[in-house]
C-alpha positions as CSV (number, residue, x, y, z in Angstrom):
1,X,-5.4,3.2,-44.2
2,X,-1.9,1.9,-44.0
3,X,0.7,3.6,-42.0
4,X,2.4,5.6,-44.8
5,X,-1.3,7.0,-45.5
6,X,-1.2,8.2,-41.8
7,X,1.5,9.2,-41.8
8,X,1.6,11.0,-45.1
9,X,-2.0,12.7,-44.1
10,X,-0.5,14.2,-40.6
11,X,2.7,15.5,-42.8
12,X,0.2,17.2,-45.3
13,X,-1.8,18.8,-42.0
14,X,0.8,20.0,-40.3
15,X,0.6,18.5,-37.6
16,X,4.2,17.2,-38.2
17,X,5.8,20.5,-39.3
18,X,8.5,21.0,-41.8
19,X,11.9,19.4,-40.4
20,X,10.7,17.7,-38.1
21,X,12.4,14.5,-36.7
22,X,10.2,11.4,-37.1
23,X,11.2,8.6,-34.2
24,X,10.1,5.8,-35.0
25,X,9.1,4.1,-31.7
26,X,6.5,7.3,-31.4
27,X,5.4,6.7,-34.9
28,X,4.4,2.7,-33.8
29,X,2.7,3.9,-30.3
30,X,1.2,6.6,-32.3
31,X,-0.3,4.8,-35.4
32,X,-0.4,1.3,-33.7
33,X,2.2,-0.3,-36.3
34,X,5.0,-2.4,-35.4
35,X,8.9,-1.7,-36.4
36,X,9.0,-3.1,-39.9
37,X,5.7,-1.1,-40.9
38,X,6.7,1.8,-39.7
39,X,10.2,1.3,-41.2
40,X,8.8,0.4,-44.9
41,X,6.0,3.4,-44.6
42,X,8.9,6.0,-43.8
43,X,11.5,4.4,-46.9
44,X,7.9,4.8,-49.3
45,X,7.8,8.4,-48.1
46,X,10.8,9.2,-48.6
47,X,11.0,8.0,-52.2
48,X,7.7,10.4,-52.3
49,X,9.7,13.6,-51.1
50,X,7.6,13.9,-47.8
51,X,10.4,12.9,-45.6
52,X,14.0,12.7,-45.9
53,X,16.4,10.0,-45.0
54,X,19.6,11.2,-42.9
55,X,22.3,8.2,-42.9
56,X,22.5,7.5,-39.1
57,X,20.1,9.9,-37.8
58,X,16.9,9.0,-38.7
59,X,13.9,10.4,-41.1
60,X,12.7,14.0,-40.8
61,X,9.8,16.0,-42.2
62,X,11.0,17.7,-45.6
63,X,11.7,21.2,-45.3
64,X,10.3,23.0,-48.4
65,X,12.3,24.9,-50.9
66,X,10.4,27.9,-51.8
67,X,11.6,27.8,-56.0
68,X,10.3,24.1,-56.0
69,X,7.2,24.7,-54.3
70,X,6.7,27.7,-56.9
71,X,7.3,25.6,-59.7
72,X,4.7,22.6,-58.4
73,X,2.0,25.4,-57.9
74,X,2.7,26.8,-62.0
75,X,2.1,23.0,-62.9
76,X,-0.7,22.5,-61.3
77,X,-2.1,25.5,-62.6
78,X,-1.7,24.3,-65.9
79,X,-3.1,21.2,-65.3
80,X,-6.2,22.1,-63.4
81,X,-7.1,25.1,-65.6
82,X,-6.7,22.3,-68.5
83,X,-8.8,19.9,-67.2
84,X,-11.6,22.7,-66.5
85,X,-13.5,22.5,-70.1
86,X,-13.8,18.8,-69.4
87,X,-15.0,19.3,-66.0
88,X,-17.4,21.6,-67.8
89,X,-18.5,19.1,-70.1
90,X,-19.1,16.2,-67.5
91,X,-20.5,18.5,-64.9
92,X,-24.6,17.0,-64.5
93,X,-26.4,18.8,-61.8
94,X,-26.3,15.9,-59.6
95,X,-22.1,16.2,-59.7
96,X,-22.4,20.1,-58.6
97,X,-24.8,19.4,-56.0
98,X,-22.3,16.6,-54.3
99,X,-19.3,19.3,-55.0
100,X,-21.4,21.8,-53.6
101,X,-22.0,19.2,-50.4
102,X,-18.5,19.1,-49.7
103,X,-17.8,22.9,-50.1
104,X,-20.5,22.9,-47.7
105,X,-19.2,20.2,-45.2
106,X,-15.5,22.6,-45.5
107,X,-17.2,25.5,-43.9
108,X,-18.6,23.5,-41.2
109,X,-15.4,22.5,-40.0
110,X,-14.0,25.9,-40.5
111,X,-16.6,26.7,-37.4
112,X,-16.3,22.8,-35.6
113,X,-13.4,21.2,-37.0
114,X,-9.7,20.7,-36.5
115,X,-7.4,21.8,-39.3
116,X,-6.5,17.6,-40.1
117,X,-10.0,17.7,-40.5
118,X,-10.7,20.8,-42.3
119,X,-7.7,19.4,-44.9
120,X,-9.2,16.2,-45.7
121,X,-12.6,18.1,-46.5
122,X,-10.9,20.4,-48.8
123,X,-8.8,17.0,-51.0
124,X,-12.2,15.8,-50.8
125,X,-13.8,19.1,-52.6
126,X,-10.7,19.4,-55.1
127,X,-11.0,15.7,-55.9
128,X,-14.3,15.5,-56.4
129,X,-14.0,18.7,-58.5
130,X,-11.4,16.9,-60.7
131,X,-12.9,13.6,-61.0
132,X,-15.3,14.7,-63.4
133,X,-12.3,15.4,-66.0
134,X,-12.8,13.0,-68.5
135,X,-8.8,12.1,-68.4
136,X,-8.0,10.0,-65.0
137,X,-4.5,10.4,-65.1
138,X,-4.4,14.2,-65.1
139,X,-5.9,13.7,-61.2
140,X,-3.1,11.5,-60.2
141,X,-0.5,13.8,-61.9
142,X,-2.4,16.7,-59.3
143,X,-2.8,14.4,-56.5
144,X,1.0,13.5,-56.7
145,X,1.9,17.3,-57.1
146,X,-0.5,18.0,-54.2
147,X,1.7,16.0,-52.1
148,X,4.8,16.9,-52.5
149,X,3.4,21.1,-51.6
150,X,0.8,20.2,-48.8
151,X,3.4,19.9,-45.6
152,X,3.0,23.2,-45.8
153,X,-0.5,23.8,-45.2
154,X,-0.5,24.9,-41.9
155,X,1.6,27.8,-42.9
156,X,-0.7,28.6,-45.6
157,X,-4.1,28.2,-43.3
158,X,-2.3,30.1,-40.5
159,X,-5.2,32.6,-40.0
160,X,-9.0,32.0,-39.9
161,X,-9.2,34.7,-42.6
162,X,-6.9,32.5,-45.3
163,X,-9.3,29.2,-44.1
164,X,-12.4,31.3,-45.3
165,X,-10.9,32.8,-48.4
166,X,-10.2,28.9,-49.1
167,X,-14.1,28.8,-48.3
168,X,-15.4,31.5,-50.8
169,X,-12.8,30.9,-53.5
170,X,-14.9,26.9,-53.3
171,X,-18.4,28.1,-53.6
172,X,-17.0,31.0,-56.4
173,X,-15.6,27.5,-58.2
174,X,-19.1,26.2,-58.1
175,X,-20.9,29.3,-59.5
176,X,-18.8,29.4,-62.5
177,X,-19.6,25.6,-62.8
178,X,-23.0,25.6,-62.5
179,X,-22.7,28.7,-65.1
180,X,-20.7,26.5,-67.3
181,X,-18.2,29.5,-67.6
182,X,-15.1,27.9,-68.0
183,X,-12.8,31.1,-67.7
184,X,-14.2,32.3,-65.0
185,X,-13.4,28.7,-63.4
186,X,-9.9,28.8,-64.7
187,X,-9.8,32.1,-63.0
188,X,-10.8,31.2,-59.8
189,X,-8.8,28.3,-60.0
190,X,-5.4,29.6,-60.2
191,X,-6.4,32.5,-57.8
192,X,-6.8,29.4,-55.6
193,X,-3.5,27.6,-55.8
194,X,-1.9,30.5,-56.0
195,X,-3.4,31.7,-52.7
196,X,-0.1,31.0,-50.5
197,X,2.0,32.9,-52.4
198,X,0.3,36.1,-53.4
199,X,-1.7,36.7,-49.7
């Protein structure tokens, strides 16, 4: 992983909180990057909208704005719930079962794991979910929307109970799937994304 991976990854988690003010001589003990790394991975992010560049003072952990974070969900609602009768189509019972491995692997660390590690299980489960859309770009369209809403995660899994809601809405995705009922996936899955705002 580069640095701006790392660093992008502990943004997403939380583990760097909304507003927060990135040094950049912890960011090279932290990561193990020198200056010029650092300085390039925090100009990259920036241009991504994870962290914002104050003249003078340094870069700092983008605080969300509520309507644009409302507005990234509703695309990727329309997205995701278009790309769900081509998941349907491409879905072999081999695909579900490796979905249905990483749902599984997501509860495990809801019981074992930290919540950096309980995120990276879940991109895995959506990617993997989204992969099997026949249309590549639509997943780097969501994977780009994904990051520019994720800082807030910790917020959003601040109670066990929202983690295992996460959990059930996952395995609810793969019954529909493996039922090759595509509303009842597109149900699920804007339930899903819409999960911060409406619990």
């Amino acid at each position: 992983m580069t640095v701006a991976d790392l660093i992008a990854r502990d943004v997403r988690a939380g583990t760097f909180a909304p507003g927060t003010w990135l040094k950049q001589i912890d960011l090279e003990h932290r990561y193990r990057f020198g200056r010029p790394d650092v300085r390039r991975a925090l100009d990259y992010l920036a241009q991504k909208r994870l962290v914002q560049h104050v003249p003078n003072r340094g870069y700092h952990v983008v605080l969300p704005d509520s309507d644009q974070t409302a507005h990234i969900l509703e695309l990727r609602v329309i997205l995701e719930t278009a790309a769900v009768d081509s998941i349907v189509a491409h879905a072999t019972p081999e695909a579900i079962r490796g979905i249905e491995t990483l749902a599984r692997k997501f509860d495990e660390l809801i019981l074992h794991g930290t919540v950096l590690e309980q995120y990276e299980a879940n991109l895995a489960f959506h990617h993997e979910l989204l992969s099997l859309c026949s249309n590549p770009e639509l997943l780097t369209l969501v994977t780009d929307l994904r990051s520019r809403t994720s800082s807030a995660l910790a917020g959003q899994w601040s109670t066990r109970a929202r983690v295992e809601q996460s959990s059930r809405e996952h395995h609810q995705m793969i019954k529909a799937l493996d039922a090759r009922d595509a509303q009842q996936l597109k149900d699920i899955i804007t339930r899903h994304i819409r999960q911060p705002k409406e619990r």
